[in-house]
N, C-alpha and C positions, 0 to 999 in steps of 0.2 A: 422450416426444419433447420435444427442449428449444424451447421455440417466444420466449424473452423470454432476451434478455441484462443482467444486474446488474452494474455497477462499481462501485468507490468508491477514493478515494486521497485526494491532493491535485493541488496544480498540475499534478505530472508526468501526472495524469491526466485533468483539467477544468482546461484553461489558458485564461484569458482571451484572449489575444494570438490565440491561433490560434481559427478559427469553429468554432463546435460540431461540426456538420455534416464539418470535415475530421480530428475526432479518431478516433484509434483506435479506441474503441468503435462509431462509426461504421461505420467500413470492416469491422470485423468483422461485425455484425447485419446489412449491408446483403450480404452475401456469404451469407450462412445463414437469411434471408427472416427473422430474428428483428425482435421488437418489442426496445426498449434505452429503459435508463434509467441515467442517470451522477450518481449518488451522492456523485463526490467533491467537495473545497471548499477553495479553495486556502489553503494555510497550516496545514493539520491538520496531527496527530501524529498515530503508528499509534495511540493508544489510541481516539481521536475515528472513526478509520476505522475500526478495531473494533468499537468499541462500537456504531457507527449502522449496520454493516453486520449483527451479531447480530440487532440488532431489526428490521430490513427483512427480513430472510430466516427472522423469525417466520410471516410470510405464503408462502415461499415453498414447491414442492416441486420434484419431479425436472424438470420443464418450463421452468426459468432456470437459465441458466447463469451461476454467480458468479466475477467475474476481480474479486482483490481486489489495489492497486500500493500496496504499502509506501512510505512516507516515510523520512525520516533519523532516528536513533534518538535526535539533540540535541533535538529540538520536545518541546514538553510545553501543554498549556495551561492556562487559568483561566475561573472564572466569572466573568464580568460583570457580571451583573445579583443585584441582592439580591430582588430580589423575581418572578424567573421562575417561571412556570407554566406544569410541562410534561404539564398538560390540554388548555392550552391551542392549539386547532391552527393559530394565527394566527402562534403562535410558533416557526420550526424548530426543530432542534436544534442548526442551525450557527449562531444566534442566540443563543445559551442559552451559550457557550464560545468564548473567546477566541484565538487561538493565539498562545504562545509563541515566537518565533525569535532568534535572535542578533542579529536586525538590528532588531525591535520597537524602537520610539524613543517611543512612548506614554509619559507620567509616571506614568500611573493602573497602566503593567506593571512599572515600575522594578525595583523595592523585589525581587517575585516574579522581575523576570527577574535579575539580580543573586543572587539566593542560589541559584537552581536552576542559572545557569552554573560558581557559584562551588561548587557541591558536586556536579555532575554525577557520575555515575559510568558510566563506561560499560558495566564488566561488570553491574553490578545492573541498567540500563537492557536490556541486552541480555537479560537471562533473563527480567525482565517482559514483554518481546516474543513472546521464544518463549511461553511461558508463555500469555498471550493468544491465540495464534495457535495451540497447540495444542488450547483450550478453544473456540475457533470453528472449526476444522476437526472437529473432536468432535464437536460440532453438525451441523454438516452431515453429517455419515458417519451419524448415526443418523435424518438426517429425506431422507437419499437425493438429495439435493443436489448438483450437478455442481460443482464449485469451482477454480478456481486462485491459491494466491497465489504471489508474488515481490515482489524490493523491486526500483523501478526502477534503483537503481545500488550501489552497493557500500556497503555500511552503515558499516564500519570503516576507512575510506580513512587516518585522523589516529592508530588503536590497533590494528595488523595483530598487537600482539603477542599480545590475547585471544583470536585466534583458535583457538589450537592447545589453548588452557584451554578454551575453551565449547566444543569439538568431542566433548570427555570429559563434557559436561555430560547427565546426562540425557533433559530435555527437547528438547535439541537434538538427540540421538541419535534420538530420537522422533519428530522433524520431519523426520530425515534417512531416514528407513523411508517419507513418505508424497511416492506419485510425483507427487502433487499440490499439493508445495510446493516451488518451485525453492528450492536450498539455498540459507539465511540467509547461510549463513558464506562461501560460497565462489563464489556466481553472481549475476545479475542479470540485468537486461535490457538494460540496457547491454553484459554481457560477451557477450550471444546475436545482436547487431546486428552486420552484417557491417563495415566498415573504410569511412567513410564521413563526407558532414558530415550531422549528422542532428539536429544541435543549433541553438538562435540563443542560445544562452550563451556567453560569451567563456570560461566555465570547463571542465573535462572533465565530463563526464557530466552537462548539461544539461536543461535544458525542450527537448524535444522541438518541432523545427520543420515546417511541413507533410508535409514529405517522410520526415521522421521518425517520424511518426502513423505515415503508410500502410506504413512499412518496418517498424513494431512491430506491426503487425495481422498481417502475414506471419505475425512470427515466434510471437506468440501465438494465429495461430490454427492454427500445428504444437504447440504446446503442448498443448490444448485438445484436438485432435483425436488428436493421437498418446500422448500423458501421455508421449512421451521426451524424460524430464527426469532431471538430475545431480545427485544428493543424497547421494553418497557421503560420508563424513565423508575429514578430510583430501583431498579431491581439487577438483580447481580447476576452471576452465572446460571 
C-alpha cells in the first residue's frame, strides 16, 4: 500500500513564488492521506533530477509513490565547489552542483556556459535523456516501485524536426512501451491541462500559478491512478 509520495524536478515543480503548501504535490498527498516529500530545486537539469532521484529511491520500496517532472533538455550543470564532500551531511546535493541556463549571468559560469550553448546538440542531449530515464525506470520496475515520469511542457518546442528521427530511436521506442512514462516525444503536461490561464509566465507553457498546481494534481493524479497514458510513437496528444 502506497502510504509516502516522492517528487522531484525543478521550478515547474518546487516554485518559490507559489507556498509550498499550494503545490501540486500537495494537493495530491493530501487527497490519498499520503505523507510527501518534494525533492525538486529550481534551476536543475534532468541529469541533477535523475541523478538525486535514483539515490533517494535507494531507500524506497512499493509504499512511495515516485512522480518525477522533467526539465528542459538545454540546462546542464557544474560543479562549484573544488573541495566538496559528499560524506558530508551538512552538504546537499543541490549544494554540490550549479545549474546551467541561458540566462545564468554569473562570471565564474561564463566560459562553461558559452561553450556548452555554443555546441549544444539537441539530438545527443535528447538520447542522454532517454537513456537516463530508461536506467531509472529499470530501477524501479526491479525494486517494485510505483513511478511516474513526464516532462512538464514540450521538450522540442525550437527542433520539431528530431522528432520523427528519435521516434525510430531505440531507447525511445523502449520508453514508448512503458505506460508509466508520458511520451518524451509527443505529450506533456501542459498538452494534458484543459484550455485555461494556469500560468503567471507571460510565455506559453509556463511556471505553474496557484490554480495551475491544483488543476495539475487533477490531472496527475488520473495518471497515477489510471496509468491511461499516450505513448504511442508518432502519435501526438
Amino acid at each position: 500500500m502506497i502510504t509516502h509520495l516522492y517528487v522531484n524536478g525543478c521550478s515547474f515543480v518546487r516554485d518559490n513564488s507559489i507556498p509550498l503548501h499550494e503545490h501540486f504535490v500537495d494537493h495530491i498527498a493530501q487527497r490519498h492521506g499520503w505523507s510527501h516529500s518534494n525533492a525538486a530545486w529550481p534551476g536543475s537539469c534532468n541529469r541533477r533530477i535523475i541523478r538525486t532521484t535514483l539515490k533517494h529511491s535507494l531507500a524506497f520500496d512499493s509504499s512511495t509513490q515516485v512522480i518525477v517532472g522533467l526539465s528542459v533538455i538545454e540546462r546542464t550543470e557544474i560543479n562549484v565547489y573544488n573541495n566538496w564532500d559528499p560524506t558530508d551531511p551538512g552538504m546537499p546535493e543541490a549544494d554540490w552542483f550549479q545549474g546551467i541556463k541561458s540566462d545564468n549571468t554569473g562570471e565564474q559560469f561564463r566560459d562553461y556556459r558559452e561553450s556548452w550553448i555554443r555546441n549544444f546538440n539537441p539530438y545527443g542531449e535528447a538520447v542522454n535523456l532517454a537513456t537516463d530515464v530508461l536506467a531509472l525506470t529499470s530501477h524501479f520496475k526491479i525494486r517494485n516501485i510505483p513511478y511516474l515520469v513526464y516532462a512538464h511542457r514540450d521538450l522540442f518546442p525550437e527542433t520539431p524536426e528530431i522528432i520523427p528521427v528519435l521516434d525510430s530511436h531505440p531507447i525511445f521506442q523502449a520508453l514508448s512501451q512503458d505506460p508509466q512514462v508520458v511520451n518524451l516525444l509527443h505529450d506533456s503536461l501542459y498538452q494534458r491541462l484543459s484550455p485555461g490561464h494556469w500560468s503567471y509566465d507571460p510565455w506559453p507553457q509556463g511556471h505553474l500559478n496557484q490554480a495551475g498546481h491544483a488543476h495539475a494534481a487533477d490531472v496527475i493524479s488520473g495518471l497515477i491512478n489510471t496509468s491511461d497514458l499516450i505513448n504511442t510513437p508518432n502519435q501526438g496528444n
